[in-house]
C-alpha positions as CSV (number, residue, x, y, z in Angstrom):
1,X,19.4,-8.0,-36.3
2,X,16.4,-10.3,-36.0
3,X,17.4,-11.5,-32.8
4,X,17.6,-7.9,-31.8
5,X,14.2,-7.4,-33.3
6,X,12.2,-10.2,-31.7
7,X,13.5,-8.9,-28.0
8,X,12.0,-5.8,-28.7
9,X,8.9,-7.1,-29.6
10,X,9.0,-10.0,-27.0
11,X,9.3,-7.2,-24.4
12,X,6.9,-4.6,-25.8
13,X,4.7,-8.4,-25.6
14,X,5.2,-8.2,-22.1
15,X,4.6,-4.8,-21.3
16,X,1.5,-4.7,-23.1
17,X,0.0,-8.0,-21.3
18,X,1.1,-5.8,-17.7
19,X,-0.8,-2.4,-19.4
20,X,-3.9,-5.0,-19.8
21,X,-3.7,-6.7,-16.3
22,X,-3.1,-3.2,-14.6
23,X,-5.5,-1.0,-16.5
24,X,-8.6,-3.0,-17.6
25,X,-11.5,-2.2,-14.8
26,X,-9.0,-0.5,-12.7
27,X,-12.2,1.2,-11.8
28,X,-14.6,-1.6,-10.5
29,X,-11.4,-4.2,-9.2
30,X,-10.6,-3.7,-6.3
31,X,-14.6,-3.0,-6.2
32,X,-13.9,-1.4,-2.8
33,X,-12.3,2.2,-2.6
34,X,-10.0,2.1,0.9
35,X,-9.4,4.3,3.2
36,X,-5.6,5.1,1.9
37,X,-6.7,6.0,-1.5
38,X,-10.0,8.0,-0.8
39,X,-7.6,10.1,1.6
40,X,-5.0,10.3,-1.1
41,X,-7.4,11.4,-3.7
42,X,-8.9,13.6,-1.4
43,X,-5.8,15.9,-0.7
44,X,-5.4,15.3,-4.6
45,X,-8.7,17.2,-5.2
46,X,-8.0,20.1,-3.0
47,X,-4.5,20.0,-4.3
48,X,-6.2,20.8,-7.8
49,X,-8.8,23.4,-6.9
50,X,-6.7,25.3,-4.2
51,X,-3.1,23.9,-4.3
52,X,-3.1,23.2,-0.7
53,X,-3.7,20.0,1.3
54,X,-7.1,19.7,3.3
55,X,-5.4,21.6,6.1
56,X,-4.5,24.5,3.9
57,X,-0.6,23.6,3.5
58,X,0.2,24.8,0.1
59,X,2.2,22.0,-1.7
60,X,3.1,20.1,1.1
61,X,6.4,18.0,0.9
62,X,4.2,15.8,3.6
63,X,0.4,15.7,3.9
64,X,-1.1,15.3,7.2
65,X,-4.7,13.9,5.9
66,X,-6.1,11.4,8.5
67,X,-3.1,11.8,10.4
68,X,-1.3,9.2,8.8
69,X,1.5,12.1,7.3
70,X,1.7,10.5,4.0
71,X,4.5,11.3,1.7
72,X,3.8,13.7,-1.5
73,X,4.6,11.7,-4.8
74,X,1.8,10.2,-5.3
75,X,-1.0,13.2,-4.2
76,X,0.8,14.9,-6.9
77,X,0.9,12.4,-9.7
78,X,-2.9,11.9,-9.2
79,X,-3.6,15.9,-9.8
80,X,-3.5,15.8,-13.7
81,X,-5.2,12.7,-14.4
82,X,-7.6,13.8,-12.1
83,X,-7.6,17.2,-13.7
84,X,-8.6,14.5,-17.1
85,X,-10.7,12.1,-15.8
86,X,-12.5,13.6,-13.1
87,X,-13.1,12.5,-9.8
88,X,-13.3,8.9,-9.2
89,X,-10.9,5.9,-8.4
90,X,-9.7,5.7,-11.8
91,X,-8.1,8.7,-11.8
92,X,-6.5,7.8,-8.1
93,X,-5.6,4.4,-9.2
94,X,-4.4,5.3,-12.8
95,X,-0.5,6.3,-12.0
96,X,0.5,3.6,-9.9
97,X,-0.7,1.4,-11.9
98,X,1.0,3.1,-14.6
99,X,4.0,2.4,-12.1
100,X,3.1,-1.0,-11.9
101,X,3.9,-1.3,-16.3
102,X,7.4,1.0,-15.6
103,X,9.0,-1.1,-13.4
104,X,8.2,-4.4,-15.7
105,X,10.1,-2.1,-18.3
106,X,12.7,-0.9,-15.6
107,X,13.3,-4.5,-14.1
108,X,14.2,-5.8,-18.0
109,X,16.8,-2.7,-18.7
110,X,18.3,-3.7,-15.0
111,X,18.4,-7.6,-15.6
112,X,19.8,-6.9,-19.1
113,X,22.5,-4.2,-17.4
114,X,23.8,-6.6,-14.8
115,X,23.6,-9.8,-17.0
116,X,24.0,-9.2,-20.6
117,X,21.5,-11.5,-21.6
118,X,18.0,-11.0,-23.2
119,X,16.3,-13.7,-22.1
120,X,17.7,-13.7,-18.5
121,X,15.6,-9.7,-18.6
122,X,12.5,-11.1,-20.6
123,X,12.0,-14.1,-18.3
124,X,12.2,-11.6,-15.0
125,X,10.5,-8.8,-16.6
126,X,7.7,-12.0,-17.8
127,X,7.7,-13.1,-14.0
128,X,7.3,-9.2,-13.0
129,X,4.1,-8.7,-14.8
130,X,2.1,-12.0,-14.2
131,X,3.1,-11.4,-10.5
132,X,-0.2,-12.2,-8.4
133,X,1.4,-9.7,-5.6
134,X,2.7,-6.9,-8.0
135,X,-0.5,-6.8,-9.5
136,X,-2.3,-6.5,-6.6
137,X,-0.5,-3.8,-5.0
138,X,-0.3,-2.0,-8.7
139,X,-4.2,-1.8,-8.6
140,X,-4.9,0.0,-5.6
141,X,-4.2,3.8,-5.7
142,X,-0.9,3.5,-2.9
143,X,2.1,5.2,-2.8
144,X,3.9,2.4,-2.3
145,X,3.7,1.1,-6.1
146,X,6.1,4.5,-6.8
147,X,8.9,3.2,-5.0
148,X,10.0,0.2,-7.0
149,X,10.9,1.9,-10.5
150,X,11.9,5.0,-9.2
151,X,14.7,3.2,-7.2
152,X,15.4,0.4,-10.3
153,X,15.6,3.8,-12.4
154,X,18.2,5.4,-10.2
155,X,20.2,1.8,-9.6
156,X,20.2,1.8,-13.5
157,X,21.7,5.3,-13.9
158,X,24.1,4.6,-11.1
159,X,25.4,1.4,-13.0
160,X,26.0,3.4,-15.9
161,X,27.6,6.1,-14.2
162,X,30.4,4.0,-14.9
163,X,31.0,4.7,-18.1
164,X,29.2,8.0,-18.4
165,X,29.7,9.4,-14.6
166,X,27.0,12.4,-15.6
167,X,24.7,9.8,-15.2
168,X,25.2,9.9,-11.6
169,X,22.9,13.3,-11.3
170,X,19.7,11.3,-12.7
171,X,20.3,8.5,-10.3
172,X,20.3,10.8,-7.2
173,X,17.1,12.2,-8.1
174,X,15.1,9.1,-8.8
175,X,16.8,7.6,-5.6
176,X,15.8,10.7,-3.2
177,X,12.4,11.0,-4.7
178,X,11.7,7.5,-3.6
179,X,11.6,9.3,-0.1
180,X,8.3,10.5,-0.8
181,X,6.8,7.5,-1.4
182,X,6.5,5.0,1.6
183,X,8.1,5.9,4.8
184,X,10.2,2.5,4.5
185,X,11.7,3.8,1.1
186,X,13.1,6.2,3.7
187,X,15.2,3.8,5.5
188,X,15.6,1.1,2.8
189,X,17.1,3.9,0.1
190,X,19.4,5.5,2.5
191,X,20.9,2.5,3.9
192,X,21.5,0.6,0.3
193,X,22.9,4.0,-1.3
194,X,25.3,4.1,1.8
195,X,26.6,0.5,1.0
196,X,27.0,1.3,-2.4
197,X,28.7,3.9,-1.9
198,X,31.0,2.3,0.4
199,X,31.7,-0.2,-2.0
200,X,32.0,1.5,-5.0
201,X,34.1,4.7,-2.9
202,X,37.7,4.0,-5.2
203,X,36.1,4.5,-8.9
204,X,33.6,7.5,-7.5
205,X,36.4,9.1,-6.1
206,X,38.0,9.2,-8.8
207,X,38.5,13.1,-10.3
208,X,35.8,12.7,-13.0
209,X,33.4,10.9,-11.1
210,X,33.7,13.4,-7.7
211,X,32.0,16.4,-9.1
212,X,28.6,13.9,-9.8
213,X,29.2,12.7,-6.6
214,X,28.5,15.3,-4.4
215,X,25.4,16.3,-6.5
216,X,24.2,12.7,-6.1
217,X,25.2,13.1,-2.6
218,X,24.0,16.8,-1.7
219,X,20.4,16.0,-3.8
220,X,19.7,13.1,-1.1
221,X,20.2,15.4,2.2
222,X,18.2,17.8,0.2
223,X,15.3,15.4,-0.1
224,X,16.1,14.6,3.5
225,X,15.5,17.8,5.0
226,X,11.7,17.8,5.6
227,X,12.6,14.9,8.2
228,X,14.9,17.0,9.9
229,X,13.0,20.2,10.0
230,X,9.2,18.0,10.4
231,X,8.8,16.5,13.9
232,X,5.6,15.5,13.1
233,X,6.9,12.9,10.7
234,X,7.8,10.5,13.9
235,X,4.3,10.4,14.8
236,X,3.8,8.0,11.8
237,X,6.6,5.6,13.6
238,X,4.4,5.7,17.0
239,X,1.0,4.9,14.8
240,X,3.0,2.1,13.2
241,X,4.2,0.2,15.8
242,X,2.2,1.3,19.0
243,X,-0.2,-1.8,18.7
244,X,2.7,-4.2,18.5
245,X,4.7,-1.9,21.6
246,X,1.1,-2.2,23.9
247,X,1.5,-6.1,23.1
248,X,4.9,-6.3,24.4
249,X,5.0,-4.5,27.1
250,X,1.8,-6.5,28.4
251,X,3.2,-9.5,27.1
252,X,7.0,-9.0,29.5
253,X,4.6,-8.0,32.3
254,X,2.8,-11.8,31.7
255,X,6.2,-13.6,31.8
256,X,7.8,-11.3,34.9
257,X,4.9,-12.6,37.1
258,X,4.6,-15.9,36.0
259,X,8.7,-15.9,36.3
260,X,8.6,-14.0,39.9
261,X,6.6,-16.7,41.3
262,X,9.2,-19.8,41.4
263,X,12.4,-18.0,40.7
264,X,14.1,-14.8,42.3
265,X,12.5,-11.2,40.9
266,X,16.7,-10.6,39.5
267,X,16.4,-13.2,37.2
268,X,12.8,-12.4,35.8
269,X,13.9,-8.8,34.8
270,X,17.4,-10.2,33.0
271,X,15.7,-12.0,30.6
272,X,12.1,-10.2,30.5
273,X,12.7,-6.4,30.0
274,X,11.7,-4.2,26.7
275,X,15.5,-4.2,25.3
276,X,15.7,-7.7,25.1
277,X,12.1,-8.3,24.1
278,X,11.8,-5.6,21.2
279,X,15.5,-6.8,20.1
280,X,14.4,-10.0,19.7
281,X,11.0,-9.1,18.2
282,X,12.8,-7.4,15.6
283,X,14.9,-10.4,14.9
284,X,12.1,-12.3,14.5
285,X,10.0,-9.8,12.4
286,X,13.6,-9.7,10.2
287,X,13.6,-14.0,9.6
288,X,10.0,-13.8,8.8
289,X,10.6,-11.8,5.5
290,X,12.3,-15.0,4.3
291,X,9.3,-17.3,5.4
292,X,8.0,-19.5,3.1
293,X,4.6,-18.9,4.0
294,X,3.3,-15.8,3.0
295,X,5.4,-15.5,-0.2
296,X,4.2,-19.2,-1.8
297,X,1.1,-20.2,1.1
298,X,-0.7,-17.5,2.6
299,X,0.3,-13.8,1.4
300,X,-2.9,-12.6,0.9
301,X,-3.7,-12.4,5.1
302,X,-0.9,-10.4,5.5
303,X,-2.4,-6.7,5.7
304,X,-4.9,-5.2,3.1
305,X,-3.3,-7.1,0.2
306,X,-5.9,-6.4,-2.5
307,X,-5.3,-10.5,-3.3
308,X,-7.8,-13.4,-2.9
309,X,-8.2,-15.8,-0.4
310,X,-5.6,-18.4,-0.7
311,X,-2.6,-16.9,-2.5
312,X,0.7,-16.5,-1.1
313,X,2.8,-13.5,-2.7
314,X,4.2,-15.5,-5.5
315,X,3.2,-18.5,-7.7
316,X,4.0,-22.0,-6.7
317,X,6.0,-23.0,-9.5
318,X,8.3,-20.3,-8.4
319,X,9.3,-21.6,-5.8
320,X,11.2,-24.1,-7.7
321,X,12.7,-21.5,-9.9
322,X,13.7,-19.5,-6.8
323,X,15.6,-22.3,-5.8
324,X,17.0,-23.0,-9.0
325,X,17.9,-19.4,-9.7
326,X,19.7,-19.2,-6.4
327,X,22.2,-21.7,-7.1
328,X,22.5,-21.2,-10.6
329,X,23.8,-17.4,-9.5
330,X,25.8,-18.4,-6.9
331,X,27.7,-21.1,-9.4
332,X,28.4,-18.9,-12.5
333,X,29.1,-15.8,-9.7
334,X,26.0,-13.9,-11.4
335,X,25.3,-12.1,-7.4
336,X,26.4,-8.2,-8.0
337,X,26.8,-6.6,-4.9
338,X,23.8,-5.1,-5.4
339,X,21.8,-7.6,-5.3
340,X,22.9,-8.6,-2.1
341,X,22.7,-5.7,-0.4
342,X,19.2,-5.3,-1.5
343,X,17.9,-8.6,-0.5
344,X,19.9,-8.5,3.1
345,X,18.4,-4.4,3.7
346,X,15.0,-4.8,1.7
347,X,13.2,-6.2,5.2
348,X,14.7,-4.1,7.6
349,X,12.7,-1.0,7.6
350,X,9.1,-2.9,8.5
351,X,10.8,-5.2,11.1
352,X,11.8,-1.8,13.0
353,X,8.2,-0.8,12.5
354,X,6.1,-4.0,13.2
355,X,5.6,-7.7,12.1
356,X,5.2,-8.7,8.3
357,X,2.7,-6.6,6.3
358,X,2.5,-7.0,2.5
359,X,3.0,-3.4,1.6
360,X,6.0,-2.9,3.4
361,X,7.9,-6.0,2.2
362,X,7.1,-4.5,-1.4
363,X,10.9,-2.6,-1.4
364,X,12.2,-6.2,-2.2
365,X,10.4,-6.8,-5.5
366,X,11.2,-7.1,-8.1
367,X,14.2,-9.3,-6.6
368,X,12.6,-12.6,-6.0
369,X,11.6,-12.5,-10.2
370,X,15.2,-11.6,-11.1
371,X,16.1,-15.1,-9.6
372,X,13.1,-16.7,-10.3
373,X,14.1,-15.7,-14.1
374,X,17.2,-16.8,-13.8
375,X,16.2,-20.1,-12.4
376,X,13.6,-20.6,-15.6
377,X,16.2,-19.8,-18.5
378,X,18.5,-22.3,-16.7
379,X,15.9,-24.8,-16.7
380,X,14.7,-24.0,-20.7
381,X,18.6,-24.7,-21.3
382,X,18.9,-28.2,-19.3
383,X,15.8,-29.6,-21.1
384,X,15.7,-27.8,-24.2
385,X,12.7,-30.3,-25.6
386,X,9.6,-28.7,-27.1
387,X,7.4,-31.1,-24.9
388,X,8.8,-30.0,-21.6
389,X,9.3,-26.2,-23.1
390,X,5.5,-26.5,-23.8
391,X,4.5,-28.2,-20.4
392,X,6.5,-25.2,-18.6
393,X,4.6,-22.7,-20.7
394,X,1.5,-24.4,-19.7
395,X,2.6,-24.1,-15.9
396,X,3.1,-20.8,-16.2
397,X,-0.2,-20.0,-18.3
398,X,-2.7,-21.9,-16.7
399,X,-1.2,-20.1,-13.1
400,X,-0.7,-17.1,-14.0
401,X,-4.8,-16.9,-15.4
402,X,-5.7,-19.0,-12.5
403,X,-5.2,-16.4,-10.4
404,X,-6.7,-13.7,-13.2
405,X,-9.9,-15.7,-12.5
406,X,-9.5,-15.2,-9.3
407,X,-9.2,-12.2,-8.8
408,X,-11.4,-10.7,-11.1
409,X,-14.3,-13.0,-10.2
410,X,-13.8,-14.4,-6.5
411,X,-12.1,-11.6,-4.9
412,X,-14.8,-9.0,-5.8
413,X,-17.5,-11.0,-5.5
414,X,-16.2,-13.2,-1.5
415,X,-13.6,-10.2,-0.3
416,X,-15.7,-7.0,-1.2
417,X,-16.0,-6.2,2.3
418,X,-11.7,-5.9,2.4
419,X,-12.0,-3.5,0.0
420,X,-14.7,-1.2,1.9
421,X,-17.0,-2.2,-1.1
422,X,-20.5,-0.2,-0.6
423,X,-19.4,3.5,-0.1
424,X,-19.5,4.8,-4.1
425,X,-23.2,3.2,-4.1
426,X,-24.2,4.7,-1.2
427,X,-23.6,8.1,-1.9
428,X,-25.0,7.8,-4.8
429,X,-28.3,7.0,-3.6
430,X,-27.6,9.8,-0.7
431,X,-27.4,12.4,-2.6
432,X,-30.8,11.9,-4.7
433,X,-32.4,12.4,-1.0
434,X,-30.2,14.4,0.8
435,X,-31.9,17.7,0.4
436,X,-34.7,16.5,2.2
437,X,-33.1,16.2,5.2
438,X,-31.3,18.1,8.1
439,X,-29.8,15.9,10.1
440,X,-27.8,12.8,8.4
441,X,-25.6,10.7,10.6
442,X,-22.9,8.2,9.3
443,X,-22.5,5.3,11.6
444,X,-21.4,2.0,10.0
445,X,-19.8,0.0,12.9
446,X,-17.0,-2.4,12.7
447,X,-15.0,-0.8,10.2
448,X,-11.9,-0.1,11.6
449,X,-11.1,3.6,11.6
450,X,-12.8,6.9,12.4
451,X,-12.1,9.1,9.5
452,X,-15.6,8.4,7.8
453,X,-16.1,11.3,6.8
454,X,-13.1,10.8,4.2
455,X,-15.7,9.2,1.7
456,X,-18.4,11.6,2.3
457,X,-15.9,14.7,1.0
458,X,-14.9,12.3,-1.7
459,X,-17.6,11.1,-3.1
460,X,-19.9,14.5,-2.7
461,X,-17.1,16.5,-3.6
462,X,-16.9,19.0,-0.8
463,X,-16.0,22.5,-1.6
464,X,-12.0,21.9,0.1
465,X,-11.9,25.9,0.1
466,X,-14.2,25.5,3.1
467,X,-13.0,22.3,4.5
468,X,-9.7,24.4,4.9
469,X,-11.5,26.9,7.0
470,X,-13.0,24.9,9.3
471,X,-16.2,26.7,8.4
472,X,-19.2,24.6,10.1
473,X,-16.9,21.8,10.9
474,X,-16.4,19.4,13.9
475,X,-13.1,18.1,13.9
476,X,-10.7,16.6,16.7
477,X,-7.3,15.4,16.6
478,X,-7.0,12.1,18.8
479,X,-4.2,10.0,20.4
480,X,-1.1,9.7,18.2
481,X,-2.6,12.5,16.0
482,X,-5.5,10.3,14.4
483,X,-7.9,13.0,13.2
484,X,-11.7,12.4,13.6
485,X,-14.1,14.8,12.1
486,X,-17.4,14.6,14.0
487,X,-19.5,16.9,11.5
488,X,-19.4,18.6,8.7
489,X,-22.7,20.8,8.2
490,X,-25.5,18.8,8.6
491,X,-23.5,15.7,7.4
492,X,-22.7,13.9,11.2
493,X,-20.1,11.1,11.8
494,X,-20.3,8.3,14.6
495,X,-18.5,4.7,15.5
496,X,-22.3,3.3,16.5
497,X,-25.5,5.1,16.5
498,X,-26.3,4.4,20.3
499,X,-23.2,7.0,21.0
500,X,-25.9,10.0,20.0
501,X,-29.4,8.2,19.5
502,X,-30.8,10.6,22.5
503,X,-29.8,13.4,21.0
504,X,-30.8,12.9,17.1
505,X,-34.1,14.9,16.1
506,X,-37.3,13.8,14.2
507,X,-36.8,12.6,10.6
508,X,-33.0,11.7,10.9
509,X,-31.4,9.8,8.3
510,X,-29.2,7.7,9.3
511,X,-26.5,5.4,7.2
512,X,-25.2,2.6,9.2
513,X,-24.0,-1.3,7.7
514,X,-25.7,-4.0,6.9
515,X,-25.3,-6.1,10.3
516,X,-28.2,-3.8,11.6
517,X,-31.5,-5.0,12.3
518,X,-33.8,-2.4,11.6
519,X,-37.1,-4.9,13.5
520,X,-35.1,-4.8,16.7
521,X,-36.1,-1.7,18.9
522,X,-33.2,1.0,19.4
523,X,-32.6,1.7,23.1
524,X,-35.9,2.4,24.9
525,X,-37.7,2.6,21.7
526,X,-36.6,6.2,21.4
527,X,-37.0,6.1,17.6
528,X,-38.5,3.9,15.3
529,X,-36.5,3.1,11.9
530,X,-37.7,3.0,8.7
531,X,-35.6,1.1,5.5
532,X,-35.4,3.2,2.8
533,X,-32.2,1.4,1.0
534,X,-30.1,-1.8,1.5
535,X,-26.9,-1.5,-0.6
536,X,-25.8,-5.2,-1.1
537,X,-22.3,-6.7,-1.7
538,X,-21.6,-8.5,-5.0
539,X,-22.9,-11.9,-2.7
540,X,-26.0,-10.9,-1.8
541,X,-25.0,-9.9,1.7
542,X,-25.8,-6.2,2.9
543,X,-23.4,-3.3,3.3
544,X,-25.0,-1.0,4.0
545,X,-28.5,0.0,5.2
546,X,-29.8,3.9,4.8
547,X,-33.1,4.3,7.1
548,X,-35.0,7.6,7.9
549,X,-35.2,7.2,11.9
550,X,-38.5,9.3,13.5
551,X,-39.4,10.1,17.1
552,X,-40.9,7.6,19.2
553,X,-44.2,10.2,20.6
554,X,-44.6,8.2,23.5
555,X,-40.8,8.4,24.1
556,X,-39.9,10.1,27.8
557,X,-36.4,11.3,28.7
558,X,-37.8,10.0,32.3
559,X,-38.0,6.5,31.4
């Protein structure tokens, strides 16, 4: 009874340490606000005053936004807190990091269901919630975080189909809904319920099991169906990988004509021709999800990872454990089926799409802490001595807050420009000078993407009624459906200043970042600029610089 007693409060412990790391300043780190969440809480807005997207889709299954076709969970989750808290990033960041604390909880009931041991679930659940690249990912307002305890709550209901099969009707849901989380939920979920279903085919077919089965079975084509019926949804496989397919097919066309100039043209196209080299590519994108280097060396350079400088995905000392945790399941035969198919399937999906990127590798947590937990209660047990239990603890502690420092001092203050830091503080200042003006344009330049005008319907809270309409809006769709709006009312949006700088009137204010000199001459001295506003990063160095831009008088179009 005790023992029972001090799980329950080692494990609501645990999940009140991940509430703390995953809620406290949710709002300020990340101290950017990127483009995927602004767009996100967006469509969440206009989902709450119209109930349609900012196309005017009512309740889309898929929303369009940039062009990016994101899946739905998540747009919807933000509506109520947002309907609470108002809108900000907390209220966009709020349920997946809410996700983040379920799956600690989830990835404890799932370690105690496949291993019948407390501490096996505690340790994992421990690992989960000090994880530098769960929390991380957790803090920024992604649909991705949605994935990972929605499919450990429907591999938990399916394990205990087996003694209650009703069970099986819960577990189809929270599997299909991970289909509107991340696109590689798509192909990961589908592929692992098809093994398990293979495998497990003689008990589910069973007579009492086969009615639950073709609910669990009917409820996934069901959740399928806007992929059949939406061609638009393949558009986000082209924007995924069309960088990497540009690459290649440049990259055969290096290797043909270096090949076709000392051996026969036959031979050149055998062994350089896009089968072969995106087969291969694949391969290689496949191995690399069991690199060494970004999960222990250098994960945070692996996509917008929300992670400082210098940290691979998991802690160093865990690598040890890994290791440890690997043989010790392979010995005592504690590798379910389960677990294997998920670790062989989990990188699949993003090696079709392109090379390794931290958010799609995210279907294959929280696997590595499962072992890694493993691999620590086996080591507690071989050297049961306070002094080494306390020098493990101390591992443990001093990494674990080593990367809290971190990231709550080093990353926002050194990586703010990662997070598109700058964009909340300059629309505040905006909009106590906006009304003076007729003609604003938006230019920062090396950012990255087009859709600026994201954070100006964000943060002034455009009217998405109108947006809908198109009424007094520029907007364009690009190559592979990329959507750039070029103006909204008097509000204008540019890559780089120069593109329009002939055309802007007298008294112009402009909003570009801070790598502008405002003492250098524009082009031909058309205008002269005048600094009104520097908004700084946490280090000192500008982000952006608001000026009021006036006609040069002397200025002739003859020049």
């Amino acid at each position: 009874m005790n023992r029972n007693k001090n799980t329950r409060l080692l494990l609501w412990g645990i999940i009140f340490l991940a509430i703390l790391i995953r809620f406290i300043n949710l709002d300020r780190i990340p101290n950017g606000f990127i483009p995927e969440e602004v767009s996100t809480g967006w469509n969440a807005f206009s989902l709450l005053k119209t109930g349609r997207d900012e196309w005017g889709t009512r309740l889309p299954l898929v929303f369009r936004e940039t062009g990016g076709f994101k899946l739905a969970l998540n747009s919807y989750l933000i509506v109520p807190v947002m309907a609470l808290f108002g809108v900000n990033e907390f209220s966009v960041r709020a349920p997946t990091a809410f996700a983040g604390v379920l799956a600690v909880w989830l990835t404890y009931e799932l370690v105690k269901l496949l291993f019948k041991r407390d501490t096996h679930a505690l340790s994992a659940a421990l690992l989960l919630a000090i994880s530098p690249w769960h929390i991380a990912m957790g803090r920024y307002g992604v649909d991705v975080n949605w994935g990972i305890p929605l499919f450990l709550g429907g591999l938990i209901l399916f394990l205990k189909s087996e003694k209650k099969p009703a069970y099986l009707a819960g577990s189809g849901i929270l599997f299909a809904l991970t289909y509107y989380t991340y696109f590689n939920f798509v192909v990961f979920t589908f592929l692992f319920l098809a093994g398990i279903l293979f495998y497990f085919r003689k008990r589910l077919w069973q007579p009492e099991f086969r009615r639950y089965v073709l609910i669990f079975v009917v409820t996934q084509f069901l959740f399928m169906l806007p992929y059949v019926l939406q061609a638009n949804l393949t558009i986000r496989y082209s924007q995924a990988t069309s960088v990497e397919k540009i690459g290649l097919v440049n990259q055969i066309h290096e290797h043909r004509e270096a090949c076709g100039k000392m051996y026969p043209l036959i031979i050149c196209r055998i062994f350089y021709n896009k089968p072969l080299t995106f087969g291969l590519t694949i391969v290689r994108n496949y191995i690399n999800h069991f690199s060494t280097t970004p999960y222990f060396l250098h994960g945070a350079e692996f996509g917008p990872s929300g992670m400082p400088k210098g940290w691979g995905f998991m802690y160093p000392f865990e690598f040890g454990l890994l290791l440890i945790g690997t043989y010790v399941m392979i010995r005592r035969q504690m590798l379910p089926l389960v677990l294997i198919l998920w670790l062989f399937l989990y990188g699949l999906p993003s090696s079709l799409a392109a090379e390794t990127h931290i958010w799609r590798m995210l279907t294959v947590l929280p696997l590595p802490q499962i072992t890694a937990g493993v691999g620590l209660i086996a080591l507690v047990k071989k050297f049961p001595h306070l002094v080494f239990k306390t020098i493990l603890a101390g591992i443990i502690l001093f990494s674990a807050f080593q990367f809290m420092l971190d990231y709550t001092s080093y990353f926002p203050y050194a990586q703010a420009a990662n997070s598109y830091y700058g964009f909340r503080e300059t629309y505040a200042y905006l909009k106590t000078i906006e009304s003076g003006y007729d003609h604003i344009v938006i230019a920062p330049t090396g950012l990255g993407f087009d859709q600026l005008y994201i954070y100006y319907v964000f943060y002034m809270q455009s009217d998405p009624r109108k947006y809908q309409l198109g009424t007094d809006i520029e907007r364009l769709v690009g190559e592979q459906g990329w959507v750039k709006v070029k103006r909204i009312g008097k509000w204008y949006f540019e890559s780089d200043v120069r593109n329009v700088i002939f055309s802007l009137p007298d008294k112009t204010l402009f909003v570009t970042d801070g790598t502008f000199n405002e003492y250098e001459p524009l082009p031909k001295r058309v205008m002269f600029p005048k600094l009104l506003q520097t908004i700084s990063y946490p280090n000192g160095n500008p982000a952006f610089k608001i000026l009021e831009l006036t006609k040069n008088p002397e200025y002739s179009p003859e020049e």
